[in-house]
C-alpha positions in Angstrom: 0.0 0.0 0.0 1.3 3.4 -0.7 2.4 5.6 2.1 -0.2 8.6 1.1 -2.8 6.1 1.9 -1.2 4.6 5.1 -0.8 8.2 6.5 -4.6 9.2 5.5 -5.7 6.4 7.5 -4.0 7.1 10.8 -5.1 10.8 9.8 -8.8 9.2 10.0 -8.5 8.0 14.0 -6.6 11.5 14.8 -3.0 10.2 14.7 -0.7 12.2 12.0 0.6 10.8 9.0 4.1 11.8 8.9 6.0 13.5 11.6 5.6 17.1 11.4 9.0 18.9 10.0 7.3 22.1 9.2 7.3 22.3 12.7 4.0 24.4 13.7 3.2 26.7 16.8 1.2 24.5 19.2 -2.0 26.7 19.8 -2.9 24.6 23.5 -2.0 26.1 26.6 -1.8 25.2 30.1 -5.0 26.3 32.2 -2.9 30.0 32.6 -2.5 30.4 29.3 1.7 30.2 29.6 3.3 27.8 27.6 5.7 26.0 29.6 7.2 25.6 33.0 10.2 24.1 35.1 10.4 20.5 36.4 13.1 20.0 38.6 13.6 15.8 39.4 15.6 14.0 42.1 14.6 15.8 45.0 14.7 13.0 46.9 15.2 14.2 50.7 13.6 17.7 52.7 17.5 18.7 52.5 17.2 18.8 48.6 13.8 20.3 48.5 15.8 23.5 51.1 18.2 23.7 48.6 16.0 24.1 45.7 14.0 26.3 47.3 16.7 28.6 48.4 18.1 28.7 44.9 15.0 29.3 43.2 14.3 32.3 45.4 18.0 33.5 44.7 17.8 33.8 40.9 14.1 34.5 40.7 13.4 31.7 38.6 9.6 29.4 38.8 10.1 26.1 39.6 7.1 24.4 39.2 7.2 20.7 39.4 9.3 18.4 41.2 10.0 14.3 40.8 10.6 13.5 43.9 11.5 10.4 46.1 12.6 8.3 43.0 14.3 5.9 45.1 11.2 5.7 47.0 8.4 6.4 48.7 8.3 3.5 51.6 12.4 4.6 52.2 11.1 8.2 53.6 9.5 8.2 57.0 5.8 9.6 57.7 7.9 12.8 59.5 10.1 13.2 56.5 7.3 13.0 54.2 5.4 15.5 56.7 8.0 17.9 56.7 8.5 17.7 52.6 4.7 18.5 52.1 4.7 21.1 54.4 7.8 22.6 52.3 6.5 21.9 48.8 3.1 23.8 49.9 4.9 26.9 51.4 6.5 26.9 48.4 3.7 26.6 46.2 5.7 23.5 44.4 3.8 20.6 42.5 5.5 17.2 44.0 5.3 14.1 42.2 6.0 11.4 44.6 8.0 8.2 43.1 6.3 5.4 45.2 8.5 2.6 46.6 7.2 -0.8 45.6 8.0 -1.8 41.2 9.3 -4.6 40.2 12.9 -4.8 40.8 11.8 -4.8 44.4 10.6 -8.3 44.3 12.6 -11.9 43.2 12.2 -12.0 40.0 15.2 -11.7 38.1 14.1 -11.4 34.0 14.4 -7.9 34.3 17.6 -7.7 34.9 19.1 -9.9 32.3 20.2 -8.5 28.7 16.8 -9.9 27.1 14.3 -9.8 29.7 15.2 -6.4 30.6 13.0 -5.9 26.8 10.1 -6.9 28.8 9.8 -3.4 30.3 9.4 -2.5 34.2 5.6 -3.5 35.2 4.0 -4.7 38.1 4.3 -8.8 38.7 1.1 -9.9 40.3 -2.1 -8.4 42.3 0.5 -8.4 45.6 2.5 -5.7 44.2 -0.3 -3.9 43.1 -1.3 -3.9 46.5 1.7 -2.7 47.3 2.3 0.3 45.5 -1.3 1.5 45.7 -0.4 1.3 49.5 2.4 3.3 49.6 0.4 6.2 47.1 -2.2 5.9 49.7 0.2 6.5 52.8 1.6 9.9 50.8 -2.0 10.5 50.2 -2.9 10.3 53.9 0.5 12.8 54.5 -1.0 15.5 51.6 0.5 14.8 48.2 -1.7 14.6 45.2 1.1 13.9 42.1 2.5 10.2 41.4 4.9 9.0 39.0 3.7 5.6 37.1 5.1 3.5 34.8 2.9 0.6 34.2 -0.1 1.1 32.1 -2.1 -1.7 33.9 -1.2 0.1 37.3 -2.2 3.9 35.5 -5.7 2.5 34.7 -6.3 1.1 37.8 -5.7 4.5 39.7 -7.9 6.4 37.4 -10.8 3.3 38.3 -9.9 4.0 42.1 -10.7 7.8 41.7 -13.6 7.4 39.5 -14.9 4.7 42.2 -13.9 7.5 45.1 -11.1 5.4 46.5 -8.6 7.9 45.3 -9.4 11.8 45.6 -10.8 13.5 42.6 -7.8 16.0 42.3 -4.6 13.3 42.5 -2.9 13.5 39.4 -0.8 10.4 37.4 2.4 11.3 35.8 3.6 8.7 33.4 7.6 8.7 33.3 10.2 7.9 30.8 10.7 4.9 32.0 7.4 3.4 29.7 9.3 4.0 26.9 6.4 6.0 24.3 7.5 7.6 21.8 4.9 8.3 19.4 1.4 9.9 18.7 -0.4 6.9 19.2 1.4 5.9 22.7 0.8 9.3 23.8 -3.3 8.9 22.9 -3.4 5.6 24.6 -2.1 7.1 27.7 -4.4 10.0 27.9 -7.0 7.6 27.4 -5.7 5.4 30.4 -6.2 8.7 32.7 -2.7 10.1 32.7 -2.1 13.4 33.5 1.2 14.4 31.9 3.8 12.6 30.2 7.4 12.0 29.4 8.5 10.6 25.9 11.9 9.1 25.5 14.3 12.0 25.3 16.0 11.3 22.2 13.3 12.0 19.7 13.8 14.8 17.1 11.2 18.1 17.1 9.4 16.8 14.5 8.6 13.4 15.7 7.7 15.9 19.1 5.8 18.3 17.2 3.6 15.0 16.2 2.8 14.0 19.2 1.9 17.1 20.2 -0.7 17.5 17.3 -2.4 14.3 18.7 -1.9 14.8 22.9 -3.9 17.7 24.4 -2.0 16.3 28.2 1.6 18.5 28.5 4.2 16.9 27.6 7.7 16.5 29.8 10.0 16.8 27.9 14.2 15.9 29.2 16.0 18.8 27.6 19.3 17.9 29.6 19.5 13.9 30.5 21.8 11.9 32.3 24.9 10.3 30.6 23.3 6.6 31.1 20.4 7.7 28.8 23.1 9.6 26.4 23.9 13.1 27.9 21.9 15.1 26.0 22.0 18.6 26.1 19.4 20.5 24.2 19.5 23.7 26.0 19.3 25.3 22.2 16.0 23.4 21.0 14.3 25.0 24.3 12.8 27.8 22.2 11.2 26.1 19.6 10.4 23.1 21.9 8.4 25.5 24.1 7.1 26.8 21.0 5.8 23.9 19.2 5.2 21.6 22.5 3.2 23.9 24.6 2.2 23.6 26.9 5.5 21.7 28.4 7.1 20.9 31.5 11.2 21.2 30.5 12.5 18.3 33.0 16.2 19.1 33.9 17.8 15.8 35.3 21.6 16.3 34.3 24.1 13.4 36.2 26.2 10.6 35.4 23.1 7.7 36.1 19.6 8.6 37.1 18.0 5.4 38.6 19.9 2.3 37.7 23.9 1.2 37.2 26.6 2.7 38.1 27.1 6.1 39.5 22.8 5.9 39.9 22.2 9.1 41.7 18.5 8.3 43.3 19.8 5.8 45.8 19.0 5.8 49.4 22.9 5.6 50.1 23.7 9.2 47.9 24.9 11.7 49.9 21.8 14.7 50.3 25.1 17.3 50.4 25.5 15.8 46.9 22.1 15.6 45.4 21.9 19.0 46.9 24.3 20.7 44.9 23.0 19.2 42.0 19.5 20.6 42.9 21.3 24.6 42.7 22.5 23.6 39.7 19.3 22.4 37.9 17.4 25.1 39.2 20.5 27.7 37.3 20.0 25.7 34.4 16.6 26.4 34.2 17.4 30.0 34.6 19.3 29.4 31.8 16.6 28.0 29.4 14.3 30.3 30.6 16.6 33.1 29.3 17.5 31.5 26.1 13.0 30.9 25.4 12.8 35.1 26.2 15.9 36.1 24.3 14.2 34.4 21.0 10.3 34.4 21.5 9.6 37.2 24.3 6.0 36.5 23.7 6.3 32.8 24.9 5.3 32.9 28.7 6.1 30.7 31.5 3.5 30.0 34.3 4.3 32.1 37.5 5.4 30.1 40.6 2.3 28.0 42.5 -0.5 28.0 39.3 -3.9 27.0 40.4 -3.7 23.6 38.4 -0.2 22.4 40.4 -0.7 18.9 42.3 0.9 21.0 45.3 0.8 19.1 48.6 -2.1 20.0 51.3 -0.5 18.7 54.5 
């Protein structure tokens, strides 16, 4: 079949036919009207969360979303959780809690092997689904309303607890990088599921972006600097016309030599906070850096201002 034809049929259930390399201005908008805003991941202690709070009030810069506790949630204590809220709300922050139960914490060893690692990082039984809606529920209890999710399966099983009333109406699902979409159609399936927001793989060119965009009306989070385990990139110089043709986007910074997994992995319990907290001053000048390099070439591009009404932020 030709490709015209192939492309008008996946035009006919919403999905575009090509990527889009004329790269247009998005027209959607968050709720504010701005067009993208700063997500700031690995805070995983209250030590972190002072130091990005103290950095973003010296340099003036919004930080509006942070991924927090991604070695997580069950290695925090309820008072160390407490304490975090209560931080995240004065701050008028958006946390997205990383729960603790997935499935490396469990005996099966596929995952790790060079082929079953293919199989991707879901939940293994009804037990662990237990488990992790436990530990969302405990953070729940404690006043946070953002979770990180992987699993699909696990994603619309959440969005059945809150349409049930298990879950409260205004806890949001952030799907992470971790699932691995990176098209049009992945990002449709995932709205559908109930997810909030979501993170593509961080290698894809503006084009294959732009696409998804034209079919997604959830923002998208987008790595613009990624640690070296994923590759390193650096695309400080596609912020413009990312926030342009993405909006509305979150820009995650999460810059390192390993986020989650291998060597030098950075969201360990056992990493020094004095370390993670330097590296928390210096994502939050790098996004004072991308913010500048956005205004220098589209001035009329806004950003949200710090605490926007539609933020997940704690309510200790």
């Amino acid at each position: 079949m030709k490709f015209d034809k192939i492309s008008a049929a996946m035009e006919k259930v919403g999905i575009p036919g090509r990527d889009a390399y004329e790269l247009p201005t998005s027209t959607k908008r968050f709720p504010d009207g701005a067009w993208y805003r700063m997500e700031i991941s690995g805070v995983e202690r209250p030590q972190v969360l002072e130091a990005v709070i103290d950095e973003h009030q010296k340099r003036g810069v919004p930080i509006h979303r942070l991924i927090s506790t991604v070695m997580g949630a069950t290695l925090l204590d309820k008072a160390e959780l407490r304490d975090f809220a209560q931080m995240a709300h004065d701050a008028q922050m958006e946390v997205i809690i990383t729960p603790g139960p997935r499935s490396a914490w469990d005996t099966g060893r596929q995952l790790v092997t060079p082929e079953g690692g293919l199989s991707g990082l879901r939940f293994r039984g009804s037990d662990q689904l237990r488990y992790v809606i436990a530990d969302i529920m405990r953070c729940i209890d404690i006043g946070f309303r953002g979770f990180l999710t992987i699993d699909e399966g696990l994603l619309w099983l959440l969005n059945e607890m809150k349409k049930n009333g298990d879950i409260p109406e205004d806890v949001v699902f952030k799907v992470s990088v971790y699932a691995g979409h990176a098209s049009a159609a992945g990002a449709r399936v995932l709205e559908m599921l109930g997810a909030s927001t979501f993170n593509p793989l961080a290698d894809l060119s503006l084009p294959q972006f732009a696409s998804i965009r034209q079919a997604s009306n959830i923002p998208l989070d987008v790595h613009i600097i990624l640690a070296d385990s994923f590759g390193g990139y650096n695309r400080f110089y596609d912020g413009p016309d990312m926030a342009r043709t993405l909006a509305p986007c979150y820009f995650k910074i999460e810059p390192g030599p390993a986020c989650a997994v291998g060597p030098g992995a950075l969201y360990k319990p056992w990493t020094s906070p004095d370390a993670l907290s330097f590296l928390a001053r210096e994502k939050v000048k790098y996004a004072q850096i991308i913010h500048e390099l956005i205004q220098e070439n589209y001035p009329e591009i806004t950003i949200s201002a710090q605490g926007a009404e539609d933020l997940a932020i704690p309510q200790p």
